[in-house]
C-alpha positions in Angstrom: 17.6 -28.4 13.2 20.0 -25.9 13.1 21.2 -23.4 16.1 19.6 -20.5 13.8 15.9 -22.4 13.1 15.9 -23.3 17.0 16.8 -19.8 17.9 14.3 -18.2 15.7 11.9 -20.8 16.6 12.2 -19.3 20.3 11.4 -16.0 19.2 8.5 -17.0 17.6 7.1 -18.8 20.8 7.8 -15.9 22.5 6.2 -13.9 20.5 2.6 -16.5 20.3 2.8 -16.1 24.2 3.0 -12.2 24.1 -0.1 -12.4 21.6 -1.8 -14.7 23.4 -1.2 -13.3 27.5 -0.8 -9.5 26.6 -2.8 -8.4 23.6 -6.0 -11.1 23.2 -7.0 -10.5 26.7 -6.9 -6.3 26.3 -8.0 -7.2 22.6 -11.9 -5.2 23.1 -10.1 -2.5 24.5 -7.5 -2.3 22.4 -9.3 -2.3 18.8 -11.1 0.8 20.1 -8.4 3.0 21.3 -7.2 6.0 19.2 -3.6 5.6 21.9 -0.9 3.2 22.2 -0.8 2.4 25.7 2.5 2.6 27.0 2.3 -0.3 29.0 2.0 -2.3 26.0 4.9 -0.8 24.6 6.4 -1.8 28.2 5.5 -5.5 28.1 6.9 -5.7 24.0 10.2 -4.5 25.6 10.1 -6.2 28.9 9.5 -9.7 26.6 12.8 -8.9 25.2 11.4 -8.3 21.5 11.4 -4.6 20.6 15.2 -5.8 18.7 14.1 -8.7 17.4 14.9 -7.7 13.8 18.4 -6.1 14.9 21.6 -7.6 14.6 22.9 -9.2 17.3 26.0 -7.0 17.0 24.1 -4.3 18.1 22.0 -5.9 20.6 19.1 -7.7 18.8 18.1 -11.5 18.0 19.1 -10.9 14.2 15.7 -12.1 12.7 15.5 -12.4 8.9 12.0 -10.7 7.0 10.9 -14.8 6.9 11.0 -14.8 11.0 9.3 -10.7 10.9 6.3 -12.2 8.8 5.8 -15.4 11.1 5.7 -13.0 13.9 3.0 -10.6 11.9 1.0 -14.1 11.3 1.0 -15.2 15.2 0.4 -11.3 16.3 -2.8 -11.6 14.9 -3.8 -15.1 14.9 -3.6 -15.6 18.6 -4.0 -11.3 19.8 -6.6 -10.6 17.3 -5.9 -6.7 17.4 -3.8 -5.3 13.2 -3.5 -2.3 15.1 -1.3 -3.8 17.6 0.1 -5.9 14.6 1.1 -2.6 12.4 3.1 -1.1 14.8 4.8 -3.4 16.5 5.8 -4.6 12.6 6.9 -1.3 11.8 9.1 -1.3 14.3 10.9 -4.4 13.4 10.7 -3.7 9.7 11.8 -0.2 9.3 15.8 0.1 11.4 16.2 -3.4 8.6 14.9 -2.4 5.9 16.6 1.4 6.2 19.4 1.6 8.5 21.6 -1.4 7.7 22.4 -0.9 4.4 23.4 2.8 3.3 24.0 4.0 6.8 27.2 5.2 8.8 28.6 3.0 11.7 28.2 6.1 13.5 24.1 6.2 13.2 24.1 2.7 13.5 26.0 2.7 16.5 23.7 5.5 17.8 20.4 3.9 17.5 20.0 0.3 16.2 20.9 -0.4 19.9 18.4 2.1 21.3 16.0 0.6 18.8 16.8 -3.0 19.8 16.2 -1.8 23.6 12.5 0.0 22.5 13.8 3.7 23.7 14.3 4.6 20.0 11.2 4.6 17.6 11.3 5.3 14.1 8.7 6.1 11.7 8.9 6.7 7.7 8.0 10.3 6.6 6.8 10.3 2.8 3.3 11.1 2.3 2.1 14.9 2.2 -1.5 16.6 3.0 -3.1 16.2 -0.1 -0.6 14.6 -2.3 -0.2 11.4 -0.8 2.8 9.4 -2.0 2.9 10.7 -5.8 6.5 11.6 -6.4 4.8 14.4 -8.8 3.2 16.2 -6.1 5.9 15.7 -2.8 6.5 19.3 -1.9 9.1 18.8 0.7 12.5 20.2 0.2 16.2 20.2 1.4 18.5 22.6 0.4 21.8 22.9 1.0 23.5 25.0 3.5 27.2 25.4 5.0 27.7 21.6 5.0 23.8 21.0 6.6 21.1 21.0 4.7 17.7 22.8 5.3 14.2 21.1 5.2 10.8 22.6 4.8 7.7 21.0 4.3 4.6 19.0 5.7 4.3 15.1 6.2 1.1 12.7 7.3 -0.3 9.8 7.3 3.1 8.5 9.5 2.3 5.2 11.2 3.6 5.1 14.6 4.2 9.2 13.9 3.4 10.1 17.8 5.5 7.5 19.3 8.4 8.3 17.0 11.4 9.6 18.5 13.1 9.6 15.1 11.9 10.3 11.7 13.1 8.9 7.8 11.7 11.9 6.2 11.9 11.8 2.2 12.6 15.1 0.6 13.5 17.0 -2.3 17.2 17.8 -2.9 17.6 18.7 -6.5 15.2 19.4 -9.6 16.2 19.5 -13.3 14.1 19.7 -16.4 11.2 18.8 -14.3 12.4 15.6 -12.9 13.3 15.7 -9.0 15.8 13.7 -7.0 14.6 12.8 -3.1 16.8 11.3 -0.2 15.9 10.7 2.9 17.3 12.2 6.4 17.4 10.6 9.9 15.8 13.5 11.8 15.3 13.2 16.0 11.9 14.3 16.5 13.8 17.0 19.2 15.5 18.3 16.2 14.8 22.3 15.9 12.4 23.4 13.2 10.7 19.8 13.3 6.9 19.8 15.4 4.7 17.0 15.6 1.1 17.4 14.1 -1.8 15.9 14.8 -1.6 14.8 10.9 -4.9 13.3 9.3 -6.2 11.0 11.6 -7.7 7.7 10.5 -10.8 5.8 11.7 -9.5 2.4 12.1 -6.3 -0.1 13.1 -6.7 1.4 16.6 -4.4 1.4 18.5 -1.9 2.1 16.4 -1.0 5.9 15.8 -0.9 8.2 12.8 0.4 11.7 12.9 2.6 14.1 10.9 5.5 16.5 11.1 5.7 19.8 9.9 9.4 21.2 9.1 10.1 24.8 9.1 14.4 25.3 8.4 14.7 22.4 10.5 18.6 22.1 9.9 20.7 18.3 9.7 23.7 17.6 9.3 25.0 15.7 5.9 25.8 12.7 7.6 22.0 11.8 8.3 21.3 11.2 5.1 20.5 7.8 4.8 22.0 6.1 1.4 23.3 7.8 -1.9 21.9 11.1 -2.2 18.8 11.1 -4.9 18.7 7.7 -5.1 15.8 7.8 -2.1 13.2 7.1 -3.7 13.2 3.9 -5.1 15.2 2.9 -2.2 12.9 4.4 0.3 9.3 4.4 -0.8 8.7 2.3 -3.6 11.2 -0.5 -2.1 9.4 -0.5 1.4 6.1 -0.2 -0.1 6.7 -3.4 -1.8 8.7 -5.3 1.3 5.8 -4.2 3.4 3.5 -5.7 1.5 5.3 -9.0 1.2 5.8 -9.4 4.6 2.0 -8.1 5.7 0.9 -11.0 3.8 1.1 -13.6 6.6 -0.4 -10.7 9.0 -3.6 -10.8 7.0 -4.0 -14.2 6.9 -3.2 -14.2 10.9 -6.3 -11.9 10.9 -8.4 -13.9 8.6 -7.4 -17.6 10.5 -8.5 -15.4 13.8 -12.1 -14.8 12.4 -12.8 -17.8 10.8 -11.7 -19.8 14.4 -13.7 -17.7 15.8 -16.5 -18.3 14.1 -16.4 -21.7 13.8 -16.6 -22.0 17.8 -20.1 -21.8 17.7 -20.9 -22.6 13.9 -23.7 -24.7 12.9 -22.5 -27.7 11.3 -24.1 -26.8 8.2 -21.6 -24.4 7.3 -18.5 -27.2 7.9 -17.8 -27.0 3.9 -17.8 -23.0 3.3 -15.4 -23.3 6.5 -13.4 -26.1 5.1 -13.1 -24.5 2.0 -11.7 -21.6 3.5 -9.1 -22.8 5.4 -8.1 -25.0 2.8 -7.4 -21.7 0.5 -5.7 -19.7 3.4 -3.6 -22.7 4.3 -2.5 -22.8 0.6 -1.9 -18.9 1.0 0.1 -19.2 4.2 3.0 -21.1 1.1 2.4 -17.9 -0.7 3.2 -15.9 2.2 6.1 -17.5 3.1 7.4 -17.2 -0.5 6.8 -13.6 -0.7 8.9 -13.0 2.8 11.6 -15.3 1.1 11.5 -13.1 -1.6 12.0 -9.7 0.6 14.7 -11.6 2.3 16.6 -12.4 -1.1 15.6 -9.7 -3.0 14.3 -6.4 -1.8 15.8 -4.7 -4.5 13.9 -7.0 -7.4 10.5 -4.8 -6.9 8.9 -6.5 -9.7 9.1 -10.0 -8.7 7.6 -8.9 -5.0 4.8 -6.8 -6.8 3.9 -9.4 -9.1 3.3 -12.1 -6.9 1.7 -9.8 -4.2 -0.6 -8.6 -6.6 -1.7 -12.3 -6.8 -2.2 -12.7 -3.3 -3.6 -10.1 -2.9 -6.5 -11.1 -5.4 -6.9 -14.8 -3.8 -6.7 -13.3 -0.3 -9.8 -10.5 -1.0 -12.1 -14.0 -2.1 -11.2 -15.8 1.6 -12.1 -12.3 3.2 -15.4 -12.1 1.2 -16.3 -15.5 2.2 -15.5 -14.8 5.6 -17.5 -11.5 5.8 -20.6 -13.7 4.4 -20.2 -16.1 7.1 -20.7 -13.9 9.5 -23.4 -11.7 7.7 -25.8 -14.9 7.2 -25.2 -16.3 10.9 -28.2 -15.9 12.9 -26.4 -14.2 16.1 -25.0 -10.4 15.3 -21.2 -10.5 15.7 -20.1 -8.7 18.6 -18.2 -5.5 18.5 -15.1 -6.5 18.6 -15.7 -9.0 15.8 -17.7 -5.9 14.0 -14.2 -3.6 14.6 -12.2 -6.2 13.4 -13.9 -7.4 10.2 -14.1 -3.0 9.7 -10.3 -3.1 10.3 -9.2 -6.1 7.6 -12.0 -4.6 4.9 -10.3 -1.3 4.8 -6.4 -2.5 5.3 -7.2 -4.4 2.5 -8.9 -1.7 0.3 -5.7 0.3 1.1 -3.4 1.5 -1.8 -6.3 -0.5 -4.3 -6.1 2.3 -7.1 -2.4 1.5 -7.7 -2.9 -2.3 -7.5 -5.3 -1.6 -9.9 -3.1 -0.1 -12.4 -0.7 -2.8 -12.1 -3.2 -6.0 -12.5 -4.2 -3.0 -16.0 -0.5 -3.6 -17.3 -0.4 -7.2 -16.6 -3.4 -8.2 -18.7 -2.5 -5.2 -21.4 0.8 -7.2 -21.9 -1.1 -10.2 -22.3 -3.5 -8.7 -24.7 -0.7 -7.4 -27.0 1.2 -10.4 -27.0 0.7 -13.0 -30.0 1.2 -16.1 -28.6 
């Protein structure tokens, strides 16, 4: 074994024994909460993992996405909480996915460190009141001025939006024959012009917070732009839509492995085939996974290839949830509340976005119907 797979072995133990002696024993507690308790965010930073995903040049552990999604997986196999999962996820994702490539030395040097320490939080502004995520109906704007440029607009739906003490806000700089151009700006939450919202709050993946930002002249400077100017959106939202997704693959099956272990604690042993027949399918989804984080680590800018195969996991991952949810709704003994919260929590993450997967699996079988072989 090599000095990298032992190393990221370690971080991975670490991070089964922060699951497992931090979140499962606050885990009733936690799936409730509408607040991130700071003294979880104390014990990710004291276990020396908030800069797990950032180079060790600027004082991470370096983890590829492939180590990221193992973590996801053991978050929620042994601490049973997504909510937890999402944001601690986020955090790891986001400063790799956004500020390593496309980004000055200077604003690298200013906050993958901070980030890596857990005194810098970031948190991906692109979806509007009432518009979503549809390029077509993003209002947002930045205009140029005097070598800054000026942003105005509303954003929601931000995971990890009150914690954030820095924001990747996606706006419009330019519009021509009806076709806009976004990029994206690095914007302290301090910054002038820039207020924190309450956003649209959501009903489940407790603890972890949503909020918004609303931007009234909130003036940056050039150099936060993040990447080639108008070039943001396929870099930022469609790109870290489909990473995401790769990498919260092994997540959900962490969930799904949680509930069906916990189950089969005090199963009758009638139901020993349903329950072997679902582990069987999620360990064959756990190589699926792990393909799909290979993927995001080789090629995060070939969508297609992520989308595609997510779109089948996706599909075979909906059946093991079903069949879980069954078990549980024929058992003679009521699940408890936290089994009830968490079942609630994987059924809606996984509904999440299901009008767009939709389309897709739509032009998938429409190519096959108009081919001729």
């Amino acid at each position: 074994m090599d000095k990298t797979a032992i190393k990221e072995a370690d971080l991975l133990e670490k991070v089964e024994d922060f699951a497992k002696t931090v979140i499962f024993p606050q885990r009733e507690t936690l799936i409730r909460s509408p607040i991130f308790p700071e003294t979880l965010w104390r014990s990710f930073i004291d276990y020396g993992l908030a800069g797990l995903s950032i180079p060790a040049d600027y004082g991470g552990q370096g983890a590829s996405f492939q180590t990221i999604a193992q973590a996801g997986y053991l978050l929620n196999r042994y601490g049973g909480v997504p909510g937890v999962n999402l944001t601690l996820c986020s955090h790891w994702t986001l400063a790799r996915l956004h500020l390593l490539k496309g980004t000055s030395e200077q604003l690298k040097e200013k906050y993958l460190p901070a980030i890596a320490e857990g005194t810098e939080i970031l948190s991906v502004a692109i979806s509007e009141p009432g518009a979503g995520a549809h390029p077509k109906k993003l209002g947002t704007t930045a205009i140029r001025n005097e070598g800054r440029f000026l942003l105005n607009g509303e954003k929601a739906f931000l995971t990890n939006g009150p914690l954030a003490t820095a924001y990747l806000v996606l706006a419009i700089t330019s519009e021509e024959k009806g076709r806009r151009a976004f990029s994206t700006f690095l914007i302290p939450s301090k910054t002038e012009g820039l207020e924190k919202t309450a956003g649209v709050e959501l009903d489940f993946l407790h603890p972890c917070p949503h909020g918004g930002v609303r931007l009234q002249n909130c003036s940056i400077k050039e150099e936060n732009m993040i990447g080639e100017e108008g070039t943001a959106f396929e870099r930022t939202s469609l790109r870290m839509r489909a990473v995401e997704d790769a990498l919260g693959a092994a997540s959900l099956l962490g969930t799904l492995s949680h509930l069906l272990y916990h189950f089969a604690r005090n199963a009758p042993l009638s139901t020993a085939s349903q329950i072997g027949a679902i582990e069987t399918q999620l360990q064959s989804l756990k190589i699926v996974a792990a393909h799909l984080a290979n993927q995001a680590e080789e090629q995060s800018d070939a969508l297609n290839t992520l989308l595609s195969l997510y779109l089948g996991f996706r599909q075979q991952s909906k059946t093991c949830l079903t069949a879980i949810r069954d078990l549980y709704e024929t058992s003679p003994t009521d699940p408890s509340e936290y089994i009830s919260l968490l079942l609630r929590d994987v059924l809606k993450y996984s509904s999440i976005a299901g009008s767009a997967h939709n389309s897709r699996l739509s032009k998938v079988g429409l190519s096959i119907l108009g081919s001729n072989t």
